[in-house]
Backbone as JSON, one array per atom type, in Angstrom:
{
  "sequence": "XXXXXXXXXXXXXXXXXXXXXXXXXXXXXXXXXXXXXXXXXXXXXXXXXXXXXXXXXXXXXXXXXXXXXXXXXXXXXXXXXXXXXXXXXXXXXXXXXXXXXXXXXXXXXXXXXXXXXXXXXXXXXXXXXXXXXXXXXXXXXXXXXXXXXXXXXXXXXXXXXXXXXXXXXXXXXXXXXXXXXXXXXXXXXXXXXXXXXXXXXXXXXXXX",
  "N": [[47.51, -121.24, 243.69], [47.74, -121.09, 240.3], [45.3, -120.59, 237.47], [44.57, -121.64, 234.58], [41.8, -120.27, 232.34], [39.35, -121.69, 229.96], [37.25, -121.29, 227.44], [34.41, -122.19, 225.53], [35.47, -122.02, 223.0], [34.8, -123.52, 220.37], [35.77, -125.36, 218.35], [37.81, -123.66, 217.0], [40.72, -123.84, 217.1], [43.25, -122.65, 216.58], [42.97, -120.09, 218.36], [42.56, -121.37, 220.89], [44.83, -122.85, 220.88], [46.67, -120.38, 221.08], [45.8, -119.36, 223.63], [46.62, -120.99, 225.67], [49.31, -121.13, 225.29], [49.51, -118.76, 226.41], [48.9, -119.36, 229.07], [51.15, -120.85, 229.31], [53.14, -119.3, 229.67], [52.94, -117.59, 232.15], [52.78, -119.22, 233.77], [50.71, -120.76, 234.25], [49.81, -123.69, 236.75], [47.23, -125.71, 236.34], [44.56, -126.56, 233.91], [41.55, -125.72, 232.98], [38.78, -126.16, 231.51], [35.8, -124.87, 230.45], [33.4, -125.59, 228.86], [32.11, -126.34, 225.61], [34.05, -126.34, 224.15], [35.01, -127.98, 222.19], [32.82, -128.6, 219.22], [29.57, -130.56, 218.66], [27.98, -130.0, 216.72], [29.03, -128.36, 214.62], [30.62, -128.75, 211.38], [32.72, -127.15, 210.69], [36.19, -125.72, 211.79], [38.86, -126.92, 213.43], [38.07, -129.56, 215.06], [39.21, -131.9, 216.5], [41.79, -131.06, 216.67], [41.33, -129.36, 218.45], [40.86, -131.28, 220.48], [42.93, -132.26, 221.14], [44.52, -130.37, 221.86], [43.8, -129.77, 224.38], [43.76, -132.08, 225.63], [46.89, -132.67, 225.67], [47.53, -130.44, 227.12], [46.99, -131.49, 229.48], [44.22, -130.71, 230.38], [41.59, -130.38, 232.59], [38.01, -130.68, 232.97], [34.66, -129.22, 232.31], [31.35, -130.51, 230.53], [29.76, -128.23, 227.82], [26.51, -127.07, 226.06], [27.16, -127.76, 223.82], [28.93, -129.95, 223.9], [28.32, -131.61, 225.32], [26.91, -133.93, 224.05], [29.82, -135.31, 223.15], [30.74, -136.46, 225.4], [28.8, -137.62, 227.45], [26.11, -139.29, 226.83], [26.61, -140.27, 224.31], [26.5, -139.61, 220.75], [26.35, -141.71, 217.48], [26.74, -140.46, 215.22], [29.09, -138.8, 216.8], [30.7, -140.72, 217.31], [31.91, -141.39, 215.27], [32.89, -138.93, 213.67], [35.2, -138.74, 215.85], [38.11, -139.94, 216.87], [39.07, -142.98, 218.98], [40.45, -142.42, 220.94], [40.44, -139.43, 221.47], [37.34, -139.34, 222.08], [37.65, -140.98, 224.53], [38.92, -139.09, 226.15], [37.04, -136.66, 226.62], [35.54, -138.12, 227.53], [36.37, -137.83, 230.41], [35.36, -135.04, 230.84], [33.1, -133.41, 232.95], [29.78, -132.88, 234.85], [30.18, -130.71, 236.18], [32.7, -129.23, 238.09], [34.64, -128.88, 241.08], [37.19, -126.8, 242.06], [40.2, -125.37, 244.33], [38.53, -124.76, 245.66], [36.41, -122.83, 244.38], [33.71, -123.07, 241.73], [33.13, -124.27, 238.89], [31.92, -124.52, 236.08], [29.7, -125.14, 232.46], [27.41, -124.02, 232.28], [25.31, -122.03, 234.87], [25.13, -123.44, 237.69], [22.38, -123.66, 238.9], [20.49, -124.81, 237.32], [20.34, -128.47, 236.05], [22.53, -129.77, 235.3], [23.46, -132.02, 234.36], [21.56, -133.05, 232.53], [20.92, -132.5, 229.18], [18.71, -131.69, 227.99], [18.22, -129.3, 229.64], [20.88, -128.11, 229.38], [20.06, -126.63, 227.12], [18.62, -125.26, 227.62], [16.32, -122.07, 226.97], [16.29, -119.13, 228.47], [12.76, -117.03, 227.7], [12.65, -113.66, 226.91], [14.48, -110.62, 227.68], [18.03, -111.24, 228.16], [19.35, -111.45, 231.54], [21.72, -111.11, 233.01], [22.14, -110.3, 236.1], [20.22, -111.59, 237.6], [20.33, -114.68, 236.51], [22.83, -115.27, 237.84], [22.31, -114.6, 240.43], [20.49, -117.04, 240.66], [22.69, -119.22, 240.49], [24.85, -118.52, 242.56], [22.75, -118.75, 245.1], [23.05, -121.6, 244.32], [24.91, -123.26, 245.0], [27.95, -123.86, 247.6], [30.25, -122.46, 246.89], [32.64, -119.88, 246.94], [33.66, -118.48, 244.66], [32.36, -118.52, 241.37], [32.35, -119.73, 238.05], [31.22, -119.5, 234.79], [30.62, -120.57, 231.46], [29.33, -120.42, 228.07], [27.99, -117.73, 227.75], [29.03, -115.94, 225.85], [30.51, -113.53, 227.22], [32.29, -111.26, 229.6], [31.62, -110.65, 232.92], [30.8, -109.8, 235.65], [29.38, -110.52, 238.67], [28.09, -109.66, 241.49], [26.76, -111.05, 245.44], [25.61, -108.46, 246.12], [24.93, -107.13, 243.92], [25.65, -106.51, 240.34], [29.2, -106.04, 239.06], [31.08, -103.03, 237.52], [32.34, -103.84, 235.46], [33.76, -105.6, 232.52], [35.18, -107.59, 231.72], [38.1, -105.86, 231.09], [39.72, -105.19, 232.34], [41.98, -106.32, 235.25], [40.27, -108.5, 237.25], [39.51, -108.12, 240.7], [38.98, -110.42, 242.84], [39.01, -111.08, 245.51], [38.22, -108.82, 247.04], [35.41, -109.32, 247.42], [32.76, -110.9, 249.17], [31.66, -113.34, 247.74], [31.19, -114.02, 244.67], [30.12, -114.29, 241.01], [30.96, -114.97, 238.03], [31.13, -114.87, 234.38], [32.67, -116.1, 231.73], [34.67, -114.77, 229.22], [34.77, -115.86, 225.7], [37.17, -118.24, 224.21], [36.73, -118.14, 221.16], [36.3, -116.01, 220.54], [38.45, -114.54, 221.32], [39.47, -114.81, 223.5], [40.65, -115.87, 227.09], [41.19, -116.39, 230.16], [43.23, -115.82, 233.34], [43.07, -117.48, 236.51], [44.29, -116.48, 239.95], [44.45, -117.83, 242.75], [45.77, -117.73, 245.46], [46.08, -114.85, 245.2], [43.69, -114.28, 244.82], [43.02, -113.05, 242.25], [41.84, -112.3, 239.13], [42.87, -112.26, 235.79], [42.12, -111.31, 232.81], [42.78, -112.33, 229.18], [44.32, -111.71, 226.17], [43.95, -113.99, 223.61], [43.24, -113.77, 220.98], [41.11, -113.81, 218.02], [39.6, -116.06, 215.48]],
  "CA": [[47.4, -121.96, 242.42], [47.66, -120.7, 239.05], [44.56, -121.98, 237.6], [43.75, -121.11, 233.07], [40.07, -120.66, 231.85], [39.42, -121.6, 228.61], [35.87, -121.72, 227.68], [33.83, -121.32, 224.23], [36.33, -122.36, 221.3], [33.76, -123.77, 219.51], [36.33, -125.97, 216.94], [39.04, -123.1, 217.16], [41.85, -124.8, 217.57], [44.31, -121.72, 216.36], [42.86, -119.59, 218.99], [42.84, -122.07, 222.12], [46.85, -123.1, 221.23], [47.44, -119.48, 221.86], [45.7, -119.18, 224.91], [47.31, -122.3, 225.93], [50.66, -120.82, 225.6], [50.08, -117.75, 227.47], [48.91, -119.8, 230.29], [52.36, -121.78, 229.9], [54.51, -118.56, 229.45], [52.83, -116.89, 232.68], [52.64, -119.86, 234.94], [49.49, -121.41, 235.28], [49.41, -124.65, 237.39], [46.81, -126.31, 235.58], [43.74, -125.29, 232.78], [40.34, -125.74, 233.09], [37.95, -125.69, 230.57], [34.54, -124.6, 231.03], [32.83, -126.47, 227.93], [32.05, -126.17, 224.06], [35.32, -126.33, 223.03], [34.52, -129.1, 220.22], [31.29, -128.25, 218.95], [29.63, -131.45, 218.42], [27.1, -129.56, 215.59], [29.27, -127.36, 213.41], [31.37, -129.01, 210.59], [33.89, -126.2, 210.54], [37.2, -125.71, 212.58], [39.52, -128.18, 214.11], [37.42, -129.97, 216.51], [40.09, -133.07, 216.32], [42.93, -130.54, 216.91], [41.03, -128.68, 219.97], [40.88, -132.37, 221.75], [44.28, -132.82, 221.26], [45.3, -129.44, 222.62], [43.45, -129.93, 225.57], [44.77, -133.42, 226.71], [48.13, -132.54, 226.27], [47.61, -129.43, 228.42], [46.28, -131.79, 230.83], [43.17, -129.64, 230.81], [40.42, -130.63, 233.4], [36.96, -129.35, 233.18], [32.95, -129.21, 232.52], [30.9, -130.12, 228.88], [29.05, -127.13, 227.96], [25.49, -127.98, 225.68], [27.42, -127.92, 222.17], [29.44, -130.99, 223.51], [27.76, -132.76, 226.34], [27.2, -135.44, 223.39], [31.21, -136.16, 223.12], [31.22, -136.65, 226.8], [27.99, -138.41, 228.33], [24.95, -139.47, 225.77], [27.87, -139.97, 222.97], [25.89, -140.53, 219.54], [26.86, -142.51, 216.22], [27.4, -139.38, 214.3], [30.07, -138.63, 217.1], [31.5, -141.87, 217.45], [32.18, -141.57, 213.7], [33.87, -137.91, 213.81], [36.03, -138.5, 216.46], [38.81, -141.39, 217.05], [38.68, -143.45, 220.62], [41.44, -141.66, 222.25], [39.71, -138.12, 221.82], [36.58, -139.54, 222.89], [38.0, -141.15, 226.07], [39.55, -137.92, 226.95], [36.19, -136.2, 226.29], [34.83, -138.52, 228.92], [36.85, -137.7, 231.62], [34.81, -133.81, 230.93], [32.01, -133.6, 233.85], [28.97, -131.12, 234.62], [30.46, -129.5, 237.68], [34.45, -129.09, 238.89], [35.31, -127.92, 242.21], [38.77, -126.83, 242.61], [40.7, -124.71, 245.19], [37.66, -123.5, 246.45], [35.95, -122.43, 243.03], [33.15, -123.56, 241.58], [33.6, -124.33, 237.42], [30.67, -125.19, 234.91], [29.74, -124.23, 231.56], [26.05, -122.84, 232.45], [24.52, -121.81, 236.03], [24.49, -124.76, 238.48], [21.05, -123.95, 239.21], [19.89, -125.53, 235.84], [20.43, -129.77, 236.07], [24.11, -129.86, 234.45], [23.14, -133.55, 233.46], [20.4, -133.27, 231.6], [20.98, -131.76, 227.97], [17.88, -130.35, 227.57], [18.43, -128.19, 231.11], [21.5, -127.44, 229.24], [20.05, -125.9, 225.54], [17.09, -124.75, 227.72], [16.99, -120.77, 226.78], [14.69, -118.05, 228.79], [12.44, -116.15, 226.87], [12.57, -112.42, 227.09], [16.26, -110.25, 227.65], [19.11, -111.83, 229.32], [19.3, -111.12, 232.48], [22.84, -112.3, 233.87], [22.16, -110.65, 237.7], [19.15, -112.85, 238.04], [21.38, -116.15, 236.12], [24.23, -115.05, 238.94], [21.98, -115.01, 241.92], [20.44, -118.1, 241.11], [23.99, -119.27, 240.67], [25.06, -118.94, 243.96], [22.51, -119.47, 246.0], [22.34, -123.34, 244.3], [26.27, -123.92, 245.7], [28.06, -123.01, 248.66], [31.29, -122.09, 246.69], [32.98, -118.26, 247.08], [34.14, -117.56, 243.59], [31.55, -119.56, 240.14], [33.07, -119.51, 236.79], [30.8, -120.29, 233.5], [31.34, -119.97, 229.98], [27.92, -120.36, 227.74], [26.72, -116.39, 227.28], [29.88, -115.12, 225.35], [30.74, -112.62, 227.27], [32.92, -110.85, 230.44], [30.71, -109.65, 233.27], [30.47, -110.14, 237.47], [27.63, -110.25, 239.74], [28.26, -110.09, 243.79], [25.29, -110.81, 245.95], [24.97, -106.88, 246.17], [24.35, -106.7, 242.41], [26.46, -106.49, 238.97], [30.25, -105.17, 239.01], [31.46, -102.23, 236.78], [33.39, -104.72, 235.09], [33.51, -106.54, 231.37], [36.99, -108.02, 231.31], [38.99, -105.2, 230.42], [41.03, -105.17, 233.46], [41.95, -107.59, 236.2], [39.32, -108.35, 238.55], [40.02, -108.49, 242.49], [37.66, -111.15, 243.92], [39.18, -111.52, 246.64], [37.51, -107.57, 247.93], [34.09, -109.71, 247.64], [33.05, -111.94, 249.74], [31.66, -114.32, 246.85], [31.04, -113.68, 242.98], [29.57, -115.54, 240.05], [31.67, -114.83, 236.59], [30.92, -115.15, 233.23], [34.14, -115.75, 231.11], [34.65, -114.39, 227.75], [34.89, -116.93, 224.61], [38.09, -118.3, 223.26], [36.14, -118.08, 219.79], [36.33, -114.61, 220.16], [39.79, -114.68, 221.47], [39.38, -114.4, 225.37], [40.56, -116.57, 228.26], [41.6, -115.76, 231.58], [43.8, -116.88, 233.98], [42.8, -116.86, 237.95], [45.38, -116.93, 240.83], [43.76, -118.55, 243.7], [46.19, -117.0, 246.36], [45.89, -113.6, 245.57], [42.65, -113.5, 244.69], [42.51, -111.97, 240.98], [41.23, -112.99, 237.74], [43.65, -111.65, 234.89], [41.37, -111.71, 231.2], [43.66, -112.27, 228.6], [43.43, -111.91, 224.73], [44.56, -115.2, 222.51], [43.1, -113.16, 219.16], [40.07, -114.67, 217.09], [39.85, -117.19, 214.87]],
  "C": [[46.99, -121.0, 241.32], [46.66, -121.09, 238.12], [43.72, -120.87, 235.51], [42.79, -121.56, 232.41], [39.83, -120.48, 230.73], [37.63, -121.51, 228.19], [35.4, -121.73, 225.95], [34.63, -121.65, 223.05], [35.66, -122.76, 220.28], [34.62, -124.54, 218.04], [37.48, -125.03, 216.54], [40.24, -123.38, 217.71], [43.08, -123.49, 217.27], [44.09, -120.65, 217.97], [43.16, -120.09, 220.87], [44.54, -122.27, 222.1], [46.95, -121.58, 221.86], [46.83, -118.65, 223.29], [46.1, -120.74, 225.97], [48.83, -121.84, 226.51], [50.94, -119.66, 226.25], [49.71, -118.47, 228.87], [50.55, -120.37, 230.69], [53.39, -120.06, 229.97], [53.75, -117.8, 230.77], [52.39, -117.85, 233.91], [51.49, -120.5, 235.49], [49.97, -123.07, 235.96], [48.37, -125.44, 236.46], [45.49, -125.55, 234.93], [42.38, -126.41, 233.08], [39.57, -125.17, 231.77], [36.03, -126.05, 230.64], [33.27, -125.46, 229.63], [32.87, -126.03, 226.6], [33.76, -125.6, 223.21], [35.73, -126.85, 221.77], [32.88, -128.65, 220.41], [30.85, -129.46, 218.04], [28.39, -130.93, 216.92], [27.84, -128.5, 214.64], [30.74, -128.3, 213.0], [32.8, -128.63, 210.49], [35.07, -126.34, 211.38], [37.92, -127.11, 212.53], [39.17, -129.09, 215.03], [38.79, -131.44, 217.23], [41.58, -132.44, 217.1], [42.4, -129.62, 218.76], [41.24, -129.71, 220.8], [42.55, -132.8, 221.96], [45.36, -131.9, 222.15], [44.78, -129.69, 224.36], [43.81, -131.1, 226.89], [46.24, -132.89, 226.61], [48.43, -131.33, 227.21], [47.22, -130.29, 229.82], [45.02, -131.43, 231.4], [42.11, -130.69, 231.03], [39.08, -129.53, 232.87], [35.3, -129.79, 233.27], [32.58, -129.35, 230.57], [30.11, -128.96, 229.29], [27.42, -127.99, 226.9], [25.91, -128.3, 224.05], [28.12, -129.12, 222.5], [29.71, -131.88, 224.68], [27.92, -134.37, 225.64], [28.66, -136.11, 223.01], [31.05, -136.92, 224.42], [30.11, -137.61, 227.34], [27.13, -138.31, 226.7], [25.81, -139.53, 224.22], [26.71, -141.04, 222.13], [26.83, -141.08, 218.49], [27.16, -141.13, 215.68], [28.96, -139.19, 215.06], [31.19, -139.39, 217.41], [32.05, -142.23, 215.54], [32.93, -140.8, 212.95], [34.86, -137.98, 214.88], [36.97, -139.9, 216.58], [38.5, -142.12, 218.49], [39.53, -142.77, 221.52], [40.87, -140.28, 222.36], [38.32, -138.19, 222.76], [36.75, -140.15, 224.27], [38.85, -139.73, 226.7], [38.23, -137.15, 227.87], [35.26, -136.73, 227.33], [34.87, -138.34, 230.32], [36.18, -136.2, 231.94], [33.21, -134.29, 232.19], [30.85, -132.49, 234.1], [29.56, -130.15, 235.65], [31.95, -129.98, 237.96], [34.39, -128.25, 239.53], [36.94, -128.09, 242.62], [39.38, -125.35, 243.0], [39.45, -123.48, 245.71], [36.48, -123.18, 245.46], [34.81, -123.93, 242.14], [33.02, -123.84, 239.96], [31.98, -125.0, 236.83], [30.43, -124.4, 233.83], [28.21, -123.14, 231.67], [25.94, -122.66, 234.24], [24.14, -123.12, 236.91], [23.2, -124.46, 239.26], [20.07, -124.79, 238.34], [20.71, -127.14, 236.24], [21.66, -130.01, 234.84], [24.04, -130.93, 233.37], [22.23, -133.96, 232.57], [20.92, -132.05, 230.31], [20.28, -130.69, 227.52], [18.09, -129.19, 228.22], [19.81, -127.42, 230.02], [21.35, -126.09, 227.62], [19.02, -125.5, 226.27], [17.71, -122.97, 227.32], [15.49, -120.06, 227.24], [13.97, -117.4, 227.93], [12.71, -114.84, 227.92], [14.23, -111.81, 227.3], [16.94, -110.65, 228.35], [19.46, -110.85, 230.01], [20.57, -112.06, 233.45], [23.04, -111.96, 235.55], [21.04, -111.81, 238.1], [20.36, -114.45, 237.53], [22.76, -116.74, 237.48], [23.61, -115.54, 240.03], [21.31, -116.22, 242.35], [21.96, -119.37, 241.55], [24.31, -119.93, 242.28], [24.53, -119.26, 245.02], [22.16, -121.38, 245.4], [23.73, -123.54, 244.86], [26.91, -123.0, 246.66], [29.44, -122.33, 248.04], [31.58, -120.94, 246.49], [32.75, -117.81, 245.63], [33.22, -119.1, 242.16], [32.3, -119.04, 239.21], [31.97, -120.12, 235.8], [31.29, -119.7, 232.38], [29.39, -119.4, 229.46], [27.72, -119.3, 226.87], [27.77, -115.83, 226.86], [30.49, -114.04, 225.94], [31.91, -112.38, 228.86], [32.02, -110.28, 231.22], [30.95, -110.59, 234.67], [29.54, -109.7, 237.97], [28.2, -110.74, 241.39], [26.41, -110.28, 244.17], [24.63, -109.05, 246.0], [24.44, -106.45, 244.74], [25.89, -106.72, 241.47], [27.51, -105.5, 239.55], [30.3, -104.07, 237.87], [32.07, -102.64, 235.82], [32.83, -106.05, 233.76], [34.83, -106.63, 231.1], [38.11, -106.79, 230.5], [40.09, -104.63, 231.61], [41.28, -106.6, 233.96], [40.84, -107.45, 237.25], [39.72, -109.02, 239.79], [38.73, -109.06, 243.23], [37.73, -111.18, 244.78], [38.33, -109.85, 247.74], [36.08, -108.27, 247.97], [33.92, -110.66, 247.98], [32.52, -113.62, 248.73], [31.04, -113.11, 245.68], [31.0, -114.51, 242.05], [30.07, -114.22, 238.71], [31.55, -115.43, 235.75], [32.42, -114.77, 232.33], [34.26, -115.77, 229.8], [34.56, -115.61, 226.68], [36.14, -117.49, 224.08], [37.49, -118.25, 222.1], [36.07, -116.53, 220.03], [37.61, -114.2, 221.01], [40.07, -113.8, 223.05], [39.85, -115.64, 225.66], [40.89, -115.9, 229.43], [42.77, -116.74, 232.58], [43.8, -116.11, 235.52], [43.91, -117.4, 239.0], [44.68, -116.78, 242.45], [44.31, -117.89, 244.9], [45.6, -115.88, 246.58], [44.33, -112.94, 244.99], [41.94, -113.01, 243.09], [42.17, -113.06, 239.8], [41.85, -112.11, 236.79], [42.99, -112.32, 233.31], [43.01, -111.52, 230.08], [43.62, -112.83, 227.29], [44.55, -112.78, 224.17], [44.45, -114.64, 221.18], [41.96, -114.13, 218.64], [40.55, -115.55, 216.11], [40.52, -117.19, 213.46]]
}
């Protein structure tokens, strides 16, 4: 399975279409999106046009903490920006997707997915994404984690941090599990992972 990770758009609706269409021009199977793709607190962008790209991709996925409130705890402000068909899409978003093996969310399923606060909670002192990783995996039994959240490209095996910030393809399948952090579509990243063989192919849509 062909399987495209969108994550981070944040109301970029120019940037998600064109990681949309390299998933369709290179074969994904279906798209996953890891959360904050409408950002239920910033004015700006297309947030209207991101929900629209995303249902007609069919895209499955996880809220992240910018837009948990479309999806579960939906307030009056957002029932007031959005129409009913975006927001019933928006519902079908969950804290955790497991598919072909793979474990999908927008933060660390060691943190309480369902709770909001768990999800805007923020450590003090420097981020630290092998510690974020290793809680990670030991909270699920799944090989290969995917979040969005921390902007960035980066892998953690149980042995410690890869060499690796999305500027190649990464071969998961040489480890026996790995917790991945996947770039931003708002800064004009997605990825697309192929479940057979193993790899994770980053791939630039362009900024906003």
């Amino acid at each position: 399975m062909r399987i495209g990770i969108v994550t981070d758009a944040h109301n970029h609706a120019g940037a998600l279409a064109r990681a949309l269409a390299l998933f369709r021009e290179r074969g994904a199977d279906t798209v996953v999106s890891l959360g904050d793709n409408c950002d239920a607190f910033s004015p700006g962008g297309q947030p209207g046009e991101v929900v629209r790209l995303l249902r007609e991709a069919g895209a499955v996925g996880t809220w992240g903490n910018h837009d948990v409130s479309l999806s579960r705890h939906v307030t009056e402000r957002a029932q007031r920006l959005y129409g009913e068909e975006d927001l019933a899409y928006l519902a079908t978003m969950q804290p955790r997707l497991v598919l072909a093996g793979c474990h999908f969310s927008h933060r660390e399923p060691s943190i309480d997915l369902e709770d909001p606060a768990a999800l805007w909670s923020i450590d003090e002192g420097p981020l630290d994404l092998a510690s974020i990783a290793r809680g990670g995996l030991a909270a699920t039994p799944e090989r290969f984690l995917f979040v969005g959240h921390y902007h960035r490209w980066s892998a953690v095996t149980p042995e410690g941090p890869l060499p690796w910030s999305g500027e190649c393809p990464l071969r998961l399948a040489e480890h026996p599990r790995c917790f991945v952090f996947v770039g931003p579509v708002c800064e004009g990243h997605s990825g697309l992972l192929d479940t057979e063989t193993g790899e994770l192919l980053p791939l630039l849509c362009g900024g906003p």
